[in-house]
mmJSON file of the N, C-alpha and C atoms, coordinates in Angstrom:
{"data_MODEL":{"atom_site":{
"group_PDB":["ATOM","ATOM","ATOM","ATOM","ATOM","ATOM","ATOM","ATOM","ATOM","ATOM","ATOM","ATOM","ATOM","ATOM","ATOM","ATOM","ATOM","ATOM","ATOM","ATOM","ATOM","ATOM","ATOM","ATOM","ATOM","ATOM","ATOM","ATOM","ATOM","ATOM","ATOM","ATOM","ATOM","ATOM","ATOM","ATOM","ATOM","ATOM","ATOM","ATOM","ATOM","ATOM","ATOM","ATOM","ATOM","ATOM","ATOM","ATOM","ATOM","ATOM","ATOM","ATOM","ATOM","ATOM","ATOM","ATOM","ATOM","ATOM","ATOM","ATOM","ATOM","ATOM","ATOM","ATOM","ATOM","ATOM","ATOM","ATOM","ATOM","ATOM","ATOM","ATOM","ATOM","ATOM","ATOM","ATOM","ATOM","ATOM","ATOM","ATOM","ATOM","ATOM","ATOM","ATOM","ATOM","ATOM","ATOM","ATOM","ATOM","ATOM","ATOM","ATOM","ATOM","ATOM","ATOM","ATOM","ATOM","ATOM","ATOM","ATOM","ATOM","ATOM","ATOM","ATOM","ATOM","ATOM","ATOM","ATOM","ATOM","ATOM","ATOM","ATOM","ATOM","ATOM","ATOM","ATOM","ATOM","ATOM","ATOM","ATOM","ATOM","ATOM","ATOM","ATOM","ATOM","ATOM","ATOM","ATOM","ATOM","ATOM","ATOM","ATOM","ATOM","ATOM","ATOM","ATOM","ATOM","ATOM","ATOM","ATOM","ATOM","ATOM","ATOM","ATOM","ATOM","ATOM","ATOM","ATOM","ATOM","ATOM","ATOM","ATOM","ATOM","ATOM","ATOM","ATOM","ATOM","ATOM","ATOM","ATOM","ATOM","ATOM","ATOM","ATOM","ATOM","ATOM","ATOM","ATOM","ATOM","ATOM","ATOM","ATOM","ATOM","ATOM","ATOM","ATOM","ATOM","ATOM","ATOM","ATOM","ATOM","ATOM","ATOM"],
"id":[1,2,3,4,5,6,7,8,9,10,11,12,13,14,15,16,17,18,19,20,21,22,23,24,25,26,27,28,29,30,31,32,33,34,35,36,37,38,39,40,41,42,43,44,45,46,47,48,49,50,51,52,53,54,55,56,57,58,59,60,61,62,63,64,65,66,67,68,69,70,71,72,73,74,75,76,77,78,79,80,81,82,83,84,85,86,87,88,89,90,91,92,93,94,95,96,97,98,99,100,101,102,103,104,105,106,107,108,109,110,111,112,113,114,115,116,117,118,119,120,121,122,123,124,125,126,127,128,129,130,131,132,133,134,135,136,137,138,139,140,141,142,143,144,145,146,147,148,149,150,151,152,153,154,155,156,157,158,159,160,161,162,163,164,165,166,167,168,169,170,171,172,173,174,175,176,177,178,179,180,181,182,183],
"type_symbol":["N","C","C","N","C","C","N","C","C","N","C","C","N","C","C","N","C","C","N","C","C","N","C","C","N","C","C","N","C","C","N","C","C","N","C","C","N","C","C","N","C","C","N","C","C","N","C","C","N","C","C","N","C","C","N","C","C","N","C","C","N","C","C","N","C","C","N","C","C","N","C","C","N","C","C","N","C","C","N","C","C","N","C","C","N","C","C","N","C","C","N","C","C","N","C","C","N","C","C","N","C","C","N","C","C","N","C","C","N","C","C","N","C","C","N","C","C","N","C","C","N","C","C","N","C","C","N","C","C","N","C","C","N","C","C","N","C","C","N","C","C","N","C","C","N","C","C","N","C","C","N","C","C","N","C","C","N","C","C","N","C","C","N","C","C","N","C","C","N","C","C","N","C","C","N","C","C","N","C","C","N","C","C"],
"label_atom_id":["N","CA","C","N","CA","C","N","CA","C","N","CA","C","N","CA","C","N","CA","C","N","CA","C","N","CA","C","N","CA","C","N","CA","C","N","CA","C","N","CA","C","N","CA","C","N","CA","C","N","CA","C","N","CA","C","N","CA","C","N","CA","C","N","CA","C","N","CA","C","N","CA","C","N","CA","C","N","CA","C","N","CA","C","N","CA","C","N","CA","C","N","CA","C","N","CA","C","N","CA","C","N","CA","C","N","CA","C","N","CA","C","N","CA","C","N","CA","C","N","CA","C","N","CA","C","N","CA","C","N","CA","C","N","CA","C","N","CA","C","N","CA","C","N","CA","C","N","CA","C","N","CA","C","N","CA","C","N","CA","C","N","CA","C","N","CA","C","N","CA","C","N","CA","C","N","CA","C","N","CA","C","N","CA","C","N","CA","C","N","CA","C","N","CA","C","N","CA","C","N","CA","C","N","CA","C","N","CA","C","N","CA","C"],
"label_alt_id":[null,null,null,null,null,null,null,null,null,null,null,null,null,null,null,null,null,null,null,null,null,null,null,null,null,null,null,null,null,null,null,null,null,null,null,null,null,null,null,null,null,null,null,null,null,null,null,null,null,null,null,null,null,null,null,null,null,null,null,null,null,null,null,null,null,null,null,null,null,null,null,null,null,null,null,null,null,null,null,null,null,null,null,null,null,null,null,null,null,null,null,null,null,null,null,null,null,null,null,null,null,null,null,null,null,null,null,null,null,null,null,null,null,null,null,null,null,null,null,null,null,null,null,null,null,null,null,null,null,null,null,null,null,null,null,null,null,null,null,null,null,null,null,null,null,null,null,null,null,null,null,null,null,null,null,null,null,null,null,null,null,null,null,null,null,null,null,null,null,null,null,null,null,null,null,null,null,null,null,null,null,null,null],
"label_comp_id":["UNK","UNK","UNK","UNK","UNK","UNK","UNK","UNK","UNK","UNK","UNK","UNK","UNK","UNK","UNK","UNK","UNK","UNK","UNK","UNK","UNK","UNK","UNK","UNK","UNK","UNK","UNK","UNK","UNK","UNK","UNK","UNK","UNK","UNK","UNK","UNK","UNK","UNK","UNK","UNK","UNK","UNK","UNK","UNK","UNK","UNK","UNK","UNK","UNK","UNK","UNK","UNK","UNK","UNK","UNK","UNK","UNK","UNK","UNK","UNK","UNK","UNK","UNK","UNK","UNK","UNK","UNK","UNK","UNK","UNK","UNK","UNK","UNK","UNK","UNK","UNK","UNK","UNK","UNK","UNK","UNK","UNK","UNK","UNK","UNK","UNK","UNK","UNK","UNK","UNK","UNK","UNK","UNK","UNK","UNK","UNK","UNK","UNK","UNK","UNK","UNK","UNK","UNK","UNK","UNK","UNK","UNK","UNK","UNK","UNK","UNK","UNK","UNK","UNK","UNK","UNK","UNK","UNK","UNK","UNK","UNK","UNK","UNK","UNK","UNK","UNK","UNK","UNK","UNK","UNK","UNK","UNK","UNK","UNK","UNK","UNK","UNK","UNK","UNK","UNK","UNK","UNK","UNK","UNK","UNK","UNK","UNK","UNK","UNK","UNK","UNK","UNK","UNK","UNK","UNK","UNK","UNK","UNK","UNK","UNK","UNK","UNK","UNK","UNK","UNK","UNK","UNK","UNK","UNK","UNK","UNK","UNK","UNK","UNK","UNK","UNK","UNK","UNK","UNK","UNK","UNK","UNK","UNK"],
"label_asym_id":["A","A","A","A","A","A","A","A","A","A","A","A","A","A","A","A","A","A","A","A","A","A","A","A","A","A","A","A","A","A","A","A","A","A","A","A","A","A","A","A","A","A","A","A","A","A","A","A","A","A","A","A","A","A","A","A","A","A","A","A","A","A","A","A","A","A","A","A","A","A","A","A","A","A","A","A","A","A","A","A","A","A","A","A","A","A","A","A","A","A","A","A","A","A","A","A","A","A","A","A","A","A","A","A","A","A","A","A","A","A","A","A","A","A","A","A","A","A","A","A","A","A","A","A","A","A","A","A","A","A","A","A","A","A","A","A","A","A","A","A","A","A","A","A","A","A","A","A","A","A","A","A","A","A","A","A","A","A","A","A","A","A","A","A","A","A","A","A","A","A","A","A","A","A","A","A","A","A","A","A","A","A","A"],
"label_entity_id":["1","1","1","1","1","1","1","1","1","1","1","1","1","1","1","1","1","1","1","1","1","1","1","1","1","1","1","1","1","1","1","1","1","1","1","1","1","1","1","1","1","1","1","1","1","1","1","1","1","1","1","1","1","1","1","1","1","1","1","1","1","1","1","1","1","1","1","1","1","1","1","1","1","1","1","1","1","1","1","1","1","1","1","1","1","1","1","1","1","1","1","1","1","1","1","1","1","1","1","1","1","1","1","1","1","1","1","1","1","1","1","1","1","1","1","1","1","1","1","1","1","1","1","1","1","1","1","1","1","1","1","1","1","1","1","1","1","1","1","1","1","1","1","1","1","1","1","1","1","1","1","1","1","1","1","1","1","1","1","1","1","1","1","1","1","1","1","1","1","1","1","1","1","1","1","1","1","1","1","1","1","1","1"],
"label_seq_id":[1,1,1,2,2,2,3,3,3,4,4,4,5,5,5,6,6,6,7,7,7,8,8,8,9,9,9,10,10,10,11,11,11,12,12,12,13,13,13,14,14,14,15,15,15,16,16,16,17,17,17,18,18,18,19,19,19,20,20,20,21,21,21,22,22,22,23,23,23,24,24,24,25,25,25,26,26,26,27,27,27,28,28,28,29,29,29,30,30,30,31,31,31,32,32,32,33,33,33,34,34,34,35,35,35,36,36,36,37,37,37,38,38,38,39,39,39,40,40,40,41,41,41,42,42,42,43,43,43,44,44,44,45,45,45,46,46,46,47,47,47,48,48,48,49,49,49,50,50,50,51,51,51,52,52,52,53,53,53,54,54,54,55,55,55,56,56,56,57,57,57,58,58,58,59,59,59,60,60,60,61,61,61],
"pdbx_PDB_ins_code":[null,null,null,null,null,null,null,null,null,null,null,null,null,null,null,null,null,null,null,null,null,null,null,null,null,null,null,null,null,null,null,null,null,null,null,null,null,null,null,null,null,null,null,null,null,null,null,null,null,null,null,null,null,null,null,null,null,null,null,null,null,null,null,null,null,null,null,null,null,null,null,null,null,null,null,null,null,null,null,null,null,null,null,null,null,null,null,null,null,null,null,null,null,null,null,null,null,null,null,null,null,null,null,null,null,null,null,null,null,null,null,null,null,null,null,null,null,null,null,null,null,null,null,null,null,null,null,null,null,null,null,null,null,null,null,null,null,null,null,null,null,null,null,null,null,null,null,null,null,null,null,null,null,null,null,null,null,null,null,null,null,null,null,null,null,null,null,null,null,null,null,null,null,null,null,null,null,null,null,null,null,null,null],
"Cartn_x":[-112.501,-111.517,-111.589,-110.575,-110.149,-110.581,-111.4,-111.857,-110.472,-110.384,-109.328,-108.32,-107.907,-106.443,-106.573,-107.425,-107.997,-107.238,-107.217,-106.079,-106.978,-107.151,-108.009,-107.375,-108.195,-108.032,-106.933,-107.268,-106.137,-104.791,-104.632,-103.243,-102.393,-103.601,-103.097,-102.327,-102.613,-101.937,-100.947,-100.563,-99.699,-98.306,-96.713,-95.517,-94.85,-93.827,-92.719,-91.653,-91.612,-89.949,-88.82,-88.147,-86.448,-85.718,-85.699,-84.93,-85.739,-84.851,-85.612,-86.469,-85.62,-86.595,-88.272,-88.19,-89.574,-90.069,-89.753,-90.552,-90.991,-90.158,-90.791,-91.963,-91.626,-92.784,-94.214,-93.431,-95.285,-95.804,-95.114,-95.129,-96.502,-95.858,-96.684,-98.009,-97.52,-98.689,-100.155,-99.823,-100.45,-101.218,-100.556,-101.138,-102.084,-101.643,-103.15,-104.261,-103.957,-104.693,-105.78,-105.176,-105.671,-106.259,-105.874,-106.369,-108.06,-107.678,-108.631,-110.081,-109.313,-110.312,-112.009,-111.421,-113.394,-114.052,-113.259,-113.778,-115.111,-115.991,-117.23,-116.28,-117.415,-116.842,-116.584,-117.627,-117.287,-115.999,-115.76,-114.397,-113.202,-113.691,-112.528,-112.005,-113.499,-113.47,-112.617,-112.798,-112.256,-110.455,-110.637,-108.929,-108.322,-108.648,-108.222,-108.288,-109.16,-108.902,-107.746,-107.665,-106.523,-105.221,-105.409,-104.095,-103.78,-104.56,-104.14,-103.865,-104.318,-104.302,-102.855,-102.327,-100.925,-99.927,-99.761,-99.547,-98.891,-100.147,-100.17,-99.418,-99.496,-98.598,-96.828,-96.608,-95.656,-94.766,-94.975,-94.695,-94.462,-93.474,-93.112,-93.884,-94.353,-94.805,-94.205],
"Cartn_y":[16.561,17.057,16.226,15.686,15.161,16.51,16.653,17.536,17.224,16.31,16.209,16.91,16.213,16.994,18.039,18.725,19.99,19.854,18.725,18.565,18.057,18.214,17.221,16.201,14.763,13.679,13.06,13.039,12.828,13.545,14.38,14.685,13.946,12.756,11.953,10.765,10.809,9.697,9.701,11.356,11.88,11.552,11.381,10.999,11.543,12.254,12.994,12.247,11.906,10.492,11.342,10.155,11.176,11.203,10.314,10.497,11.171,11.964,12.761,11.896,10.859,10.312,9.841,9.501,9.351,10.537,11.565,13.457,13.534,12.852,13.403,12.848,10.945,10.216,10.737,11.318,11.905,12.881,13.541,14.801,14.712,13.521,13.066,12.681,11.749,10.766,12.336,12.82,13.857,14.611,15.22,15.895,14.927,13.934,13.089,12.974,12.609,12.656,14.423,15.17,16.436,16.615,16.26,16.442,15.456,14.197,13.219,13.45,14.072,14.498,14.663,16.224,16.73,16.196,14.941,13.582,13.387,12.655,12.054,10.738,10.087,8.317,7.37,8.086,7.375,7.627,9.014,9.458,8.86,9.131,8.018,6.622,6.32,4.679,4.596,5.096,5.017,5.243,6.541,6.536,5.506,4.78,3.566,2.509,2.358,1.217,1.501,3.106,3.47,2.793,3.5,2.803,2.038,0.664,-0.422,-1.318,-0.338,-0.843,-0.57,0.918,1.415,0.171,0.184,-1.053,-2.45,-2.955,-4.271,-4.328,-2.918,-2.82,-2.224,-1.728,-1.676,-2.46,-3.376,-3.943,-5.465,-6.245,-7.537,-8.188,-9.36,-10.443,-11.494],
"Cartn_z":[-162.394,-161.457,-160.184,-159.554,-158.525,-157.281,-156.595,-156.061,-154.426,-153.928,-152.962,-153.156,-154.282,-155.189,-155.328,-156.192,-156.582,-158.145,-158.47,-159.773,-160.853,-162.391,-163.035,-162.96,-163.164,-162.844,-164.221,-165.58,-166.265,-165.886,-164.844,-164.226,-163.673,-162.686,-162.126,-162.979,-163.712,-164.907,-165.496,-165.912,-166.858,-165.943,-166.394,-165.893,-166.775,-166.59,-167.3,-167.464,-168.451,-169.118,-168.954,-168.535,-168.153,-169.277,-170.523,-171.765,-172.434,-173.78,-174.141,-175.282,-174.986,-176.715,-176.098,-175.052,-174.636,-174.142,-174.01,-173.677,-175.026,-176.648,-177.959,-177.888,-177.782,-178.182,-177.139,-176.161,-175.105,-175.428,-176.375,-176.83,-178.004,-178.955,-179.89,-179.914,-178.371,-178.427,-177.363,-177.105,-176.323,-177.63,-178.612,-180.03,-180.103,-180.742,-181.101,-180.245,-179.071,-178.274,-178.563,-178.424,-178.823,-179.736,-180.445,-182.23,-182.127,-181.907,-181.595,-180.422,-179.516,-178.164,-179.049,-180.049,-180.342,-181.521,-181.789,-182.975,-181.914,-183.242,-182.804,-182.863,-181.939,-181.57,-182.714,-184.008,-185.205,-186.327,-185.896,-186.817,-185.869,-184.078,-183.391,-183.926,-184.108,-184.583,-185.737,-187.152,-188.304,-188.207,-187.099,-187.067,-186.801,-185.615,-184.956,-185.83,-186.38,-187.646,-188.903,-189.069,-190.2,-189.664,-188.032,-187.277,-187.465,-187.289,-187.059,-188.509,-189.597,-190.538,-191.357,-190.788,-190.754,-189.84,-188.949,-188.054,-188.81,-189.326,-190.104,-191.014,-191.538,-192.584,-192.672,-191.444,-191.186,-190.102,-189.268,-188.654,-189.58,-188.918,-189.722,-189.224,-189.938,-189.809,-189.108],
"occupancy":[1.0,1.0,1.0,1.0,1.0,1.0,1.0,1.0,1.0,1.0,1.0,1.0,1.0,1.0,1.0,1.0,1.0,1.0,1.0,1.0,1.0,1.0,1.0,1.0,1.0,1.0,1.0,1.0,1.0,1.0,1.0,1.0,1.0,1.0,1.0,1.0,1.0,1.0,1.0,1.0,1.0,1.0,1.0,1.0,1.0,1.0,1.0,1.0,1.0,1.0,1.0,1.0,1.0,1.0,1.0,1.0,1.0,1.0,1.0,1.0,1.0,1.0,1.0,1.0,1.0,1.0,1.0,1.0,1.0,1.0,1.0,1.0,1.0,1.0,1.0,1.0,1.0,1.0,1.0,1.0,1.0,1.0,1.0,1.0,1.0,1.0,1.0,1.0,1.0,1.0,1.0,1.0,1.0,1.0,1.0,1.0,1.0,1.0,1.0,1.0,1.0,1.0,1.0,1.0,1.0,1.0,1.0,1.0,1.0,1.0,1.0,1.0,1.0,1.0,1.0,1.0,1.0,1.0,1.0,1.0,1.0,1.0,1.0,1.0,1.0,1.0,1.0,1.0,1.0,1.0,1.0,1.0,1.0,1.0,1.0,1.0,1.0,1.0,1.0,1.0,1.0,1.0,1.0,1.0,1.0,1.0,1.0,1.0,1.0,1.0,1.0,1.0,1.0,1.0,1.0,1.0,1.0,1.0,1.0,1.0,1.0,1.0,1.0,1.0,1.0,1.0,1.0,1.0,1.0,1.0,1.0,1.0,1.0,1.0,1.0,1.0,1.0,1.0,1.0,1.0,1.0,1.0,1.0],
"B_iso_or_equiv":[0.0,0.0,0.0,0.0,0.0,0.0,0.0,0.0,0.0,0.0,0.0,0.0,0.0,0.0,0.0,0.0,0.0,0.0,0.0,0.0,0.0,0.0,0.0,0.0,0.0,0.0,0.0,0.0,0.0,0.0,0.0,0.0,0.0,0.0,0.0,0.0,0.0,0.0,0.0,0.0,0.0,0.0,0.0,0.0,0.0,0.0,0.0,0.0,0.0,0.0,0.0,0.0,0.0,0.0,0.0,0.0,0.0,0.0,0.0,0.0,0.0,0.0,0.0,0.0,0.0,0.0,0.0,0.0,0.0,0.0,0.0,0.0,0.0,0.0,0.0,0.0,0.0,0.0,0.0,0.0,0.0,0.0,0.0,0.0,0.0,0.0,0.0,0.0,0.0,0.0,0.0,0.0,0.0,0.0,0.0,0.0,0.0,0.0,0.0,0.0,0.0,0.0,0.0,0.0,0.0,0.0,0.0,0.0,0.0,0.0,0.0,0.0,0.0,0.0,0.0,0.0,0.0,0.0,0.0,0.0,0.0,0.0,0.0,0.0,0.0,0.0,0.0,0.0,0.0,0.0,0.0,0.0,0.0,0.0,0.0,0.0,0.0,0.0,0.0,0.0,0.0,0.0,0.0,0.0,0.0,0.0,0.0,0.0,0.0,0.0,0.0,0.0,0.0,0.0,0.0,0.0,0.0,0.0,0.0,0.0,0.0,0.0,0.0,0.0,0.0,0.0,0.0,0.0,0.0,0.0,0.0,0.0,0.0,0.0,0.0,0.0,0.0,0.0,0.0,0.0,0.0,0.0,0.0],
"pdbx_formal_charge":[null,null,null,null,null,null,null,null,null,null,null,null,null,null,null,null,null,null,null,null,null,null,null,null,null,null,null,null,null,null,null,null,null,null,null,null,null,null,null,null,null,null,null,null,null,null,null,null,null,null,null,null,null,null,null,null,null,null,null,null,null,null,null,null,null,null,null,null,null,null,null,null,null,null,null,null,null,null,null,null,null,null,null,null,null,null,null,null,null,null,null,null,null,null,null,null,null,null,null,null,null,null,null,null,null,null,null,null,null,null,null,null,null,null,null,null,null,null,null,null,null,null,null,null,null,null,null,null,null,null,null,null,null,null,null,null,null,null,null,null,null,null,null,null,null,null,null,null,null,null,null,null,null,null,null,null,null,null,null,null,null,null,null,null,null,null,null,null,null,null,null,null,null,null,null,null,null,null,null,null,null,null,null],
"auth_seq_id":[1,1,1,2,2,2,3,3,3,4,4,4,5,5,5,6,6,6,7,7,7,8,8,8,9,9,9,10,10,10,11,11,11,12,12,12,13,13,13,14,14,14,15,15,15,16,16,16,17,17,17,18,18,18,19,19,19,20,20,20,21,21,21,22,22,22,23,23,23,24,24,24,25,25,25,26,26,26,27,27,27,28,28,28,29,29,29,30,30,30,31,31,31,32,32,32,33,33,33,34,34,34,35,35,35,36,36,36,37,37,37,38,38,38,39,39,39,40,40,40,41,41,41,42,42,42,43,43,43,44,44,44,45,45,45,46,46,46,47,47,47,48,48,48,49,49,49,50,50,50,51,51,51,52,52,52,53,53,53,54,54,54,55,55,55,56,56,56,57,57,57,58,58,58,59,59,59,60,60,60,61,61,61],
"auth_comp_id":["UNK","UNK","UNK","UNK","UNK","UNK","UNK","UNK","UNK","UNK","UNK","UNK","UNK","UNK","UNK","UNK","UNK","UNK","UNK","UNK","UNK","UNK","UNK","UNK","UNK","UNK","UNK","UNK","UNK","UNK","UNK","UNK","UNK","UNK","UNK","UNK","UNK","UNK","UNK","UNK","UNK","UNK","UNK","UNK","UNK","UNK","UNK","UNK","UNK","UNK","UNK","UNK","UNK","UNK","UNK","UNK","UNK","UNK","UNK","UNK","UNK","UNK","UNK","UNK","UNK","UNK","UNK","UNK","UNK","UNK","UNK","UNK","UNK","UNK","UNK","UNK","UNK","UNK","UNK","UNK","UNK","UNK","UNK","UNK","UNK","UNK","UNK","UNK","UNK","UNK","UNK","UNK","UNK","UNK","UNK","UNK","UNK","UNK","UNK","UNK","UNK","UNK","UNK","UNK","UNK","UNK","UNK","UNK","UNK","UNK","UNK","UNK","UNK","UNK","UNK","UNK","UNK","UNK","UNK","UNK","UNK","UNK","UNK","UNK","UNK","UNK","UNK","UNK","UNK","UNK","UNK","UNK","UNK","UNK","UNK","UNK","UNK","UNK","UNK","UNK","UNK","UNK","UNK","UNK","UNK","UNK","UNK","UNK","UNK","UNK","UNK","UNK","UNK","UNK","UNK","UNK","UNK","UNK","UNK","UNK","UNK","UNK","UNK","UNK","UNK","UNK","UNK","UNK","UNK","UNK","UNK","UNK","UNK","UNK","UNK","UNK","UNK","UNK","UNK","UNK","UNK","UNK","UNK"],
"auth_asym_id":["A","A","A","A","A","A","A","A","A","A","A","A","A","A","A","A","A","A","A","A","A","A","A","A","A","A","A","A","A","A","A","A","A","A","A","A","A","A","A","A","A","A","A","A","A","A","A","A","A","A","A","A","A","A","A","A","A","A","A","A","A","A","A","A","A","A","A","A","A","A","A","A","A","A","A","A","A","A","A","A","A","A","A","A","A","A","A","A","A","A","A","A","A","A","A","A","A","A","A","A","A","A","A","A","A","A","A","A","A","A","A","A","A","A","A","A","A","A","A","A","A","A","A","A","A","A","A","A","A","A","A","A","A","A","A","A","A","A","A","A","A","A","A","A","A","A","A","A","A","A","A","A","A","A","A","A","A","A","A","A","A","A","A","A","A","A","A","A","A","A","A","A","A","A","A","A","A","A","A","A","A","A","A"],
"auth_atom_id":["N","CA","C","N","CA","C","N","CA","C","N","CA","C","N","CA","C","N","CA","C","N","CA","C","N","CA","C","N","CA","C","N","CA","C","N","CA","C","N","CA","C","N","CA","C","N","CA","C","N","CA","C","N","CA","C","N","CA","C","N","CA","C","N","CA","C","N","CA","C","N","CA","C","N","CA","C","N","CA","C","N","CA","C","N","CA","C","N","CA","C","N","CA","C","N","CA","C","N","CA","C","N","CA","C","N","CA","C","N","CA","C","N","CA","C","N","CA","C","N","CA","C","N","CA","C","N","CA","C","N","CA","C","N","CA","C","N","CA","C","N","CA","C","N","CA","C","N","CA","C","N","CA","C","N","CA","C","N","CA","C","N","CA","C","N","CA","C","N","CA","C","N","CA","C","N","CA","C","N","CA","C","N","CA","C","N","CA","C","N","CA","C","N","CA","C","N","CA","C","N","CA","C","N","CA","C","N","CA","C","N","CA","C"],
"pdbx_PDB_model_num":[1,1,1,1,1,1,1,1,1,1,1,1,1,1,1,1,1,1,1,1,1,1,1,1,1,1,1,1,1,1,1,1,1,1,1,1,1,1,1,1,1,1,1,1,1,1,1,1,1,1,1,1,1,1,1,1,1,1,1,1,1,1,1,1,1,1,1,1,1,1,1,1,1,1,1,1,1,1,1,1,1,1,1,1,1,1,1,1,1,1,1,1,1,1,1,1,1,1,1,1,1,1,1,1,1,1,1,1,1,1,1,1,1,1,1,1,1,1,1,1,1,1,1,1,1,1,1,1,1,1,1,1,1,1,1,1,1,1,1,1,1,1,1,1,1,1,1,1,1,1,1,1,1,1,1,1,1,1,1,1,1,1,1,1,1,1,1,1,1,1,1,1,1,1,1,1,1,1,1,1,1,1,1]
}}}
């Protein structure tokens, strides 16, 4: 917590998108974040590699 602020400190970060298609994608990207938060660093790790392995494979060359 930002004790000045009296705000937690990931507050300070967070920004509310004015289209809605970016309120879904923050929407999304916030769940994972959630979902991910009470992972150990090693199930973090593995996701992030599925990611990127999703990624590679969907993105063009």
């Amino acid at each position: 917590m930002v004790a000045a602020l009296q705000v937690p400190a990931r507050e300070l970060f967070l920004y509310e998108p004015e289209k809605s298609e970016d309120k879904h994608k923050r929407k999304a990207i916030d769940e994972h974040m959630a979902m991910i938060n009470s992972r150990s660093i090693d199930e973090v790790n593995m996701i992030t590699k599925i990611s990127r392995d999703i990624f590679k494979a969907i993105d063009p060359k």
